[in-house]
Backbone as numpy.savetxt, mean C-alpha at the origin, in Angstrom:
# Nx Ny Nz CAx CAy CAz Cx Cy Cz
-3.30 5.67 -21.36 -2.76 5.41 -20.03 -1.63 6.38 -19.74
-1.88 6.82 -18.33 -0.44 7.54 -18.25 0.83 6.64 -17.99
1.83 7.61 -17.98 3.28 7.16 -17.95 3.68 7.09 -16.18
4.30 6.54 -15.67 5.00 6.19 -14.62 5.80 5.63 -13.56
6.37 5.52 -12.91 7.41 4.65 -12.26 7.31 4.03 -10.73
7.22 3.30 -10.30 7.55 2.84 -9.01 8.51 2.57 -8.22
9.10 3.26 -7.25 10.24 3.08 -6.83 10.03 3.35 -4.69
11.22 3.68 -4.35 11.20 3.83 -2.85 11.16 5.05 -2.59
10.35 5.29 -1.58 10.61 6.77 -1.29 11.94 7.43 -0.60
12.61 8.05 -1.13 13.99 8.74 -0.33 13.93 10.37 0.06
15.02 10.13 0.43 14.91 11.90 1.05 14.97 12.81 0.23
15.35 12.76 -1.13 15.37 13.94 -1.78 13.78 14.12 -2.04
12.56 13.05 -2.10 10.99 13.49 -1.91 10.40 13.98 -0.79
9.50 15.06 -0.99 8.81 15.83 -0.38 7.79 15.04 0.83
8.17 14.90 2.02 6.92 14.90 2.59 5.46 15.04 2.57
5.74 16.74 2.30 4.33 17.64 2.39 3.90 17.44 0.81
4.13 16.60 -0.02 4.16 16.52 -1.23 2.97 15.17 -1.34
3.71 14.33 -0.17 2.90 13.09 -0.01 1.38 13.38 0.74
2.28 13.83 1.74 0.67 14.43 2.66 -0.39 14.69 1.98
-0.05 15.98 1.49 -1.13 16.75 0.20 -1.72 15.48 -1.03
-1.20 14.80 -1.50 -1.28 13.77 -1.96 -2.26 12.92 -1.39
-1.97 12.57 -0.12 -3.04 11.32 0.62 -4.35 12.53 1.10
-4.17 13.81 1.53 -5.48 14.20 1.60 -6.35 14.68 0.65
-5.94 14.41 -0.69 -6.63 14.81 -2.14 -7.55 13.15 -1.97
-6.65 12.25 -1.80 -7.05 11.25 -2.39 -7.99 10.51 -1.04
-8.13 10.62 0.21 -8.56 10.39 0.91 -9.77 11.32 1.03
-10.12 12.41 0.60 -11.13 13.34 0.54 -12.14 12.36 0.85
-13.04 11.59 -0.45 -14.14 11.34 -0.41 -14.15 9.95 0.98
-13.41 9.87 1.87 -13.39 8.89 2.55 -14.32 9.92 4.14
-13.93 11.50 4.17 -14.61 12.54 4.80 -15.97 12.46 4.68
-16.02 12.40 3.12 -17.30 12.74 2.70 -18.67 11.62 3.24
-17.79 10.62 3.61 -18.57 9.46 4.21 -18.88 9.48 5.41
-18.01 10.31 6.13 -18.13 10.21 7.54 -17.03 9.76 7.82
-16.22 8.79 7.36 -15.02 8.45 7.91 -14.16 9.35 8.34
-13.40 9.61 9.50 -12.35 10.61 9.86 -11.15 9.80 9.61
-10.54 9.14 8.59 -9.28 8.32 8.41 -8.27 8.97 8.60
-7.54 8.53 9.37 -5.93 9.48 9.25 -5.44 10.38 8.02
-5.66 9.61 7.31 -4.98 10.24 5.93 -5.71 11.34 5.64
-6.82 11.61 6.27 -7.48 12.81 5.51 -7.22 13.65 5.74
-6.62 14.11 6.85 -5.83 15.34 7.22 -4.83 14.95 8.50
-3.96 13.87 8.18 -2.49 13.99 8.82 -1.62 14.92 8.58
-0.85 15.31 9.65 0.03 16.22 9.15 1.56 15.64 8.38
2.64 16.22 7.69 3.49 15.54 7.25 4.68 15.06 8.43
4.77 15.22 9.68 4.76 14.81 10.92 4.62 13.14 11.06
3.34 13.08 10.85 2.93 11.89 10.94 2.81 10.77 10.07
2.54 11.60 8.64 3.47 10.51 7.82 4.12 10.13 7.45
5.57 10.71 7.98 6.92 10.10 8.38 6.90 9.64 9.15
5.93 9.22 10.25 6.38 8.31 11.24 5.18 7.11 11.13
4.80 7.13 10.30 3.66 6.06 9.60 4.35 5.00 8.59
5.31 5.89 7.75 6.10 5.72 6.62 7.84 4.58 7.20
8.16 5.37 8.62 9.26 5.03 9.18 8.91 3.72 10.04
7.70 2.83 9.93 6.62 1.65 10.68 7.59 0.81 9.28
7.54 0.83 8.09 7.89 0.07 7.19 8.70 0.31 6.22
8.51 0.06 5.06 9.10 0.23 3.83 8.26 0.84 2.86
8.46 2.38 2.62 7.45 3.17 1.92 7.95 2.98 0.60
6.84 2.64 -0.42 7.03 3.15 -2.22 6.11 4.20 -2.39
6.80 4.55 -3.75 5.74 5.77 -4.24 5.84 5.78 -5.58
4.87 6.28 -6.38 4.57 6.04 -7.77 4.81 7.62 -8.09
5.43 7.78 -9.56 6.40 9.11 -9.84 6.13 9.24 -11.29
5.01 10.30 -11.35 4.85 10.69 -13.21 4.93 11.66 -13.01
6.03 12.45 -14.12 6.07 14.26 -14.55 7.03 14.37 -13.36
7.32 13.90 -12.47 8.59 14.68 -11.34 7.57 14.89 -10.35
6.22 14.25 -10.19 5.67 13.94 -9.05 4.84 13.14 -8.56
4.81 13.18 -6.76 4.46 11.67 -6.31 2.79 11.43 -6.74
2.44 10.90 -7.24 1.17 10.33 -7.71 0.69 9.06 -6.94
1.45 8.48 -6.15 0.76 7.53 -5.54 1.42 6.62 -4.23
1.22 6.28 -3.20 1.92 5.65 -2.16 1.40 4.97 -1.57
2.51 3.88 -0.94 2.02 2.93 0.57 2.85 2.60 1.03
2.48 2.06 2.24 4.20 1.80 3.31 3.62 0.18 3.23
4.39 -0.65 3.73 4.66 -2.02 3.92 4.77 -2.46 5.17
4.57 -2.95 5.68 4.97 -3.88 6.94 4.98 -4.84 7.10
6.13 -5.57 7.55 5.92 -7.00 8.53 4.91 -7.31 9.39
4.78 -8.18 9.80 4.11 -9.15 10.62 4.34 -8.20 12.29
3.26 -7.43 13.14 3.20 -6.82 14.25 3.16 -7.30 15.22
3.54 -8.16 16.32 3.13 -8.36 17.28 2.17 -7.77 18.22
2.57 -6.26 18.36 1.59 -5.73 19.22 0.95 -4.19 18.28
0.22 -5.31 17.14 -0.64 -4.05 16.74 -2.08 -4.58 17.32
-3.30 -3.33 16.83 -4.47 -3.65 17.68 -5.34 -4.26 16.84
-4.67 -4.72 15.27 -5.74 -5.65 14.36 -5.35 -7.02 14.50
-6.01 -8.10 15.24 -5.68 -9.26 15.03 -4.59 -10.09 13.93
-5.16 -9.65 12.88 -4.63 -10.16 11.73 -2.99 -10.31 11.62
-3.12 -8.53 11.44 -1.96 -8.32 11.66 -0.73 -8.61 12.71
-1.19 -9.24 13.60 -0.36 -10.09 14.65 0.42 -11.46 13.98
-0.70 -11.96 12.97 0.02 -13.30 12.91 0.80 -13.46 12.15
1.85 -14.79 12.72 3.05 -14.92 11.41 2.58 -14.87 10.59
3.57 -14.79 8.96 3.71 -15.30 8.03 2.42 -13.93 6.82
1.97 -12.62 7.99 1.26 -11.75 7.14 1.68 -10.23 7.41
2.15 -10.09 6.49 2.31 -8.15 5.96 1.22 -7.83 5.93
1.17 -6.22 6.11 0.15 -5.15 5.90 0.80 -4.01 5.39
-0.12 -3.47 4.34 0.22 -2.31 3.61 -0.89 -1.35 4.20
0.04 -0.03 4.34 -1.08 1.20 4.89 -0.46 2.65 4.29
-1.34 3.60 3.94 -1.41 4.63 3.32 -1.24 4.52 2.10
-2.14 3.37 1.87 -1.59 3.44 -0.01 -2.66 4.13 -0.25
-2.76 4.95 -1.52 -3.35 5.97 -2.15 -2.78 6.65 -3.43
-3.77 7.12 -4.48 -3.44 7.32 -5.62 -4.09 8.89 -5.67
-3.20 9.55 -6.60 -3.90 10.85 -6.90 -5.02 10.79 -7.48
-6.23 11.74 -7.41 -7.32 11.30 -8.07 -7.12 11.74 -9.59
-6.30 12.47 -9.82 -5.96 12.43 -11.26 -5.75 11.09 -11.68
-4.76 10.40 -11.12 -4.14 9.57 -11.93 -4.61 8.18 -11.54
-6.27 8.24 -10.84 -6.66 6.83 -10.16 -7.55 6.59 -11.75
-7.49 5.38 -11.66 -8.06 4.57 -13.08 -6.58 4.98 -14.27
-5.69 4.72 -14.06 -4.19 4.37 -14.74 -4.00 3.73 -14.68
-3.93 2.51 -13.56 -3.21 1.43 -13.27 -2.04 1.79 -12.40
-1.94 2.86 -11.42 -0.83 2.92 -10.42 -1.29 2.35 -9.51
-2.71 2.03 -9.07 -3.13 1.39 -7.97 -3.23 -0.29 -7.94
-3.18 -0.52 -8.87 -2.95 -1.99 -9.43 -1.04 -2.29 -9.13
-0.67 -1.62 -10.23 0.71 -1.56 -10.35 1.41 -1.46 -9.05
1.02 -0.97 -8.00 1.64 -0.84 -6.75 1.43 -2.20 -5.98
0.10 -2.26 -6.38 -0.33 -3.75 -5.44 0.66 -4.66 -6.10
0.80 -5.09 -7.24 1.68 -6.04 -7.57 3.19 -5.81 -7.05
3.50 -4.69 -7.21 4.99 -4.61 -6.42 5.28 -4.99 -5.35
3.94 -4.67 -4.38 3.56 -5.06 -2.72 3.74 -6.24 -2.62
2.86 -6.73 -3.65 2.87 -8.32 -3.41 3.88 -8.39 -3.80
5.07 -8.53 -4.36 6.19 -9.02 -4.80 7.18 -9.12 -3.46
7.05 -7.45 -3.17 7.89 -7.23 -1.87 7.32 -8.85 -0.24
6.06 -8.88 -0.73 5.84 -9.96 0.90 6.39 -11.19 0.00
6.15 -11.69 -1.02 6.32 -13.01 -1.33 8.13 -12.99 -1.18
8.82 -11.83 -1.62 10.39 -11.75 -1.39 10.93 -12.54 0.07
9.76 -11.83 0.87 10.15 -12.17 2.34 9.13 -13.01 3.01
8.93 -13.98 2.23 8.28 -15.14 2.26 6.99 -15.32 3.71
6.67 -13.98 3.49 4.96 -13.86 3.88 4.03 -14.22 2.95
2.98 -15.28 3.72 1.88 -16.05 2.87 0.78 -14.98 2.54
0.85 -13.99 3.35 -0.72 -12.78 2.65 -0.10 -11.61 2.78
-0.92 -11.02 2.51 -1.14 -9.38 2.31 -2.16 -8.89 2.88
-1.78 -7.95 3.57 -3.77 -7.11 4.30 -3.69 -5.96 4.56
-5.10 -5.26 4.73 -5.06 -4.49 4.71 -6.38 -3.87 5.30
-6.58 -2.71 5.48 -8.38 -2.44 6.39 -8.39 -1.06 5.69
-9.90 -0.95 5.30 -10.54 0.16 5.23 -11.93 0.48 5.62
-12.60 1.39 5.59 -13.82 1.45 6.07 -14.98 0.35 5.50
-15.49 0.65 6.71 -16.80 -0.56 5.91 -17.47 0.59 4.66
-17.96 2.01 5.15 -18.29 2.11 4.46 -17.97 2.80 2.93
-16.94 2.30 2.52 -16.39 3.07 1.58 -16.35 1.59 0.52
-17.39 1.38 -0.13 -17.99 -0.01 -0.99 -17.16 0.19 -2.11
-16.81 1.29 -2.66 -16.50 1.00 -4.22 -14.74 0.80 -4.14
-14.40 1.33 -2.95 -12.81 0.82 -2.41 -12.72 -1.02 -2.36
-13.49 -1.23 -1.17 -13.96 -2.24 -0.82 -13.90 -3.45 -2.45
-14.65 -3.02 -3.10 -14.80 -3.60 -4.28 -13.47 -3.53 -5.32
-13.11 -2.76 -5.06 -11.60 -2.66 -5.49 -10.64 -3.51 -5.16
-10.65 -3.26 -3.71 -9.52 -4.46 -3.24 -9.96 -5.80 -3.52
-11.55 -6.40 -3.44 -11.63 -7.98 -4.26 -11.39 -8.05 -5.46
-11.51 -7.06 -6.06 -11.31 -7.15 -7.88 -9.43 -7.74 -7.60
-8.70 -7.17 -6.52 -7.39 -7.24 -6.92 -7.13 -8.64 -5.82
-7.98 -9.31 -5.50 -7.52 -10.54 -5.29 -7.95 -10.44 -3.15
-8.21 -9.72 -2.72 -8.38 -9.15 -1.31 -10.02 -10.16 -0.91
-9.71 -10.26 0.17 -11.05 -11.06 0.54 -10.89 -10.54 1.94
-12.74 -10.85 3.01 -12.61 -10.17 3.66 -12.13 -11.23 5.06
-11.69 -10.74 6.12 -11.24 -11.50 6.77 -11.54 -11.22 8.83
-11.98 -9.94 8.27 -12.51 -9.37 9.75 -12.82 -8.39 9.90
-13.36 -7.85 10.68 -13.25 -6.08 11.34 -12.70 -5.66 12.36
-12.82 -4.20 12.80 -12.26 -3.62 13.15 -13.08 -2.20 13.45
-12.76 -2.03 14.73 -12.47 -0.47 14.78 -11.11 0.14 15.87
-10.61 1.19 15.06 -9.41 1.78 15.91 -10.08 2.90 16.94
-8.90 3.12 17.48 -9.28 3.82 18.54 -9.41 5.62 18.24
-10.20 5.96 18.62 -10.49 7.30 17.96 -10.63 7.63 16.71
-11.78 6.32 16.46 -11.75 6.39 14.82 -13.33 6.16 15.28
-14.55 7.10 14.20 -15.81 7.45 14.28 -16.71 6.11 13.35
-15.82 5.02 13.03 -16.49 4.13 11.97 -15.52 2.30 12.01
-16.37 1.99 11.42 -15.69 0.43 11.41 -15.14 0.07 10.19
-14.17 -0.71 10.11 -13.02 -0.98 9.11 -13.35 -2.30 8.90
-12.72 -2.67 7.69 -13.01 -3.86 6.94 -11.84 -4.11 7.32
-11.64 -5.59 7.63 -9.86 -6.30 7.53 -9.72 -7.09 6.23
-9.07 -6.85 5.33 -8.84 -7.78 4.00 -7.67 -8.12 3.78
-7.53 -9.57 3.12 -6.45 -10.36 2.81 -6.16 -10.91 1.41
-5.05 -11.17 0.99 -4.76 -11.76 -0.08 -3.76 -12.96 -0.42
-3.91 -14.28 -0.49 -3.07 -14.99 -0.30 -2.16 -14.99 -1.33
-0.82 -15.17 -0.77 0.25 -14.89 -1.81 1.33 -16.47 -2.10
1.35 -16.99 -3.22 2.31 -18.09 -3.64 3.58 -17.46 -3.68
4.69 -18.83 -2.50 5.60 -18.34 -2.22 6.93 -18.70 -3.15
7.58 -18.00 -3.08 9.34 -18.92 -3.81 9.58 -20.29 -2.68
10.25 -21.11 -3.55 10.88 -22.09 -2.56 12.38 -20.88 -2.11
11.79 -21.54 -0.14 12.76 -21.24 1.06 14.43 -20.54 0.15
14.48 -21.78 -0.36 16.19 -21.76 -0.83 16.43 -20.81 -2.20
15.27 -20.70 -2.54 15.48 -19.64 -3.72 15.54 -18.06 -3.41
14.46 -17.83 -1.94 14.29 -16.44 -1.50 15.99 -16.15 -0.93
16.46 -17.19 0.15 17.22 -16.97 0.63 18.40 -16.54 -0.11
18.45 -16.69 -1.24 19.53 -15.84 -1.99 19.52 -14.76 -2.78
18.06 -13.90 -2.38 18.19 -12.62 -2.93 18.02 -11.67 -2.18
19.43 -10.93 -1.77 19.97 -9.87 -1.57 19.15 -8.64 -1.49
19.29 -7.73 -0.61 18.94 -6.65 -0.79 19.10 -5.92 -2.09
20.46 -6.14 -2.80 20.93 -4.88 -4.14 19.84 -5.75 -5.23
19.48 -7.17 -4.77 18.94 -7.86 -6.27 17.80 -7.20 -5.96
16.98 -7.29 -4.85 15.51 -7.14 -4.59 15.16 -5.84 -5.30
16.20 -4.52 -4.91 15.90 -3.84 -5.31 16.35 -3.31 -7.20
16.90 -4.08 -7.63 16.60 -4.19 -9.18 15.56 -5.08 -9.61
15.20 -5.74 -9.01 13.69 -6.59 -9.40 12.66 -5.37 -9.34
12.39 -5.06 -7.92 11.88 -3.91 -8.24 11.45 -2.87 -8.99
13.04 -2.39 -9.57 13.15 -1.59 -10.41 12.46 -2.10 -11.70
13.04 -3.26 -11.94 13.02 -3.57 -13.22 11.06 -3.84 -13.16
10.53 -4.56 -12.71 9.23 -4.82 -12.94 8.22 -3.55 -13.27
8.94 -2.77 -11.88 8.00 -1.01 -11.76 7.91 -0.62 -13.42
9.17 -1.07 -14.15 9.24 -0.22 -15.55 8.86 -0.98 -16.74
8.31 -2.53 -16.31 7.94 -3.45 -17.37 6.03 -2.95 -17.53
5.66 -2.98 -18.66 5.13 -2.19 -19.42 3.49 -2.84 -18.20
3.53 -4.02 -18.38 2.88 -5.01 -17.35 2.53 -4.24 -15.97
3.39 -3.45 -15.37 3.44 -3.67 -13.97 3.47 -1.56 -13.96
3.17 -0.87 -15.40 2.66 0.80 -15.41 1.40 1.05 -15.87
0.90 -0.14 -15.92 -0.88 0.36 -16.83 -0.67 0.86 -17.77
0.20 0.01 -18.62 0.53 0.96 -19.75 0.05 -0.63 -21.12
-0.62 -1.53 -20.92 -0.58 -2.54 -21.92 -2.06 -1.89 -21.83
């Protein structure tokens, strides 16, 4: 297994670092026919994809190997789902294809989920193409079920909507962790042996 870390993305990381990153790893999503954003966004746009939520990124050797942004609950996005209380959505997550089958794509999901159950959202979701099956199959292996479709606008294909229900802290327990704690939980889990694909 490789070695690696999970943390937030900040400014001293590369944009065009990420970009290049999501269009390695979004490639075979082309190869389907899908035209997904990620396959050739510019780094433009995934700062302002990234600046929608709370971006992490996964960090082996002194580079980004893997990402997704977070979001709250949207009122006026155009996926149903994502409208309703009490559900986050994660978008642009992606792993280098080097380093996919490590456990950074696992390892991230659990952080994700950590981050909605913090802020006492009951699911997690997320959409990808219908036809991209072995993704698809991925996200049920990690607990994702399907919950609807979708197609966006100027997008050549239809999207899967998937969910994951998440067990919450009691009210009075969330309410007392802090931003500085959240983010040493964080820390600390990203580096527990459990949570790097490293057992």
């Amino acid at each position: 297994m490789k070695n690696f870390a999970i943390r937030r993305f900040n400014s001293n990381d590369s944009l065009e670092e990420v970009t290049h990153m999501l269009h390695r790893a979004f490639a075979p999503m082309a190869v389907l026919g899908a035209n997904c954003l990620c396959v050739d966004q510019s780094p433009s746009t995934t700062r302002a994809r990234m600046a929608r939520g709370d971006c992490l990124v996964a960090v082996a050797d002194r580079r980004i190997v893997g990402t997704l942004t977070l979001e709250s609950c949207d009122p006026s996005s155009a996926v149903a789902h994502y409208r309703k209380p009490g559900v986050a959505s994660l978008h642009q997550f992606a792993v280098d294809p080097v380093y996919q089958g490590a456990g950074v794509g696992r390892s991230m999901l659990k952080v994700a989920t950590m981050w909605a159950r913090m802020r006492q959202f009951g699911e997690l979701a997320l959409d990808t193409p219908v036809l991209a099956l072995d993704v698809r199959s991925y996200y049920a292996r990690q607990g994702f079920r399907r919950v609807g479709g979708m197609r966006v606008a100027g997008r050549c294909y239809d999207s899967v909507v998937m969910s994951k229900s998440i067990s919450l802290e009691p009210r009075t327990h969330a309410g007392v962790v802090g931003r500085a704690a959240e983010l040493a939980t964080l820390a600390r889990d990203a580096q527990d042996p459990a949570h790097r694909g490293l057992h």
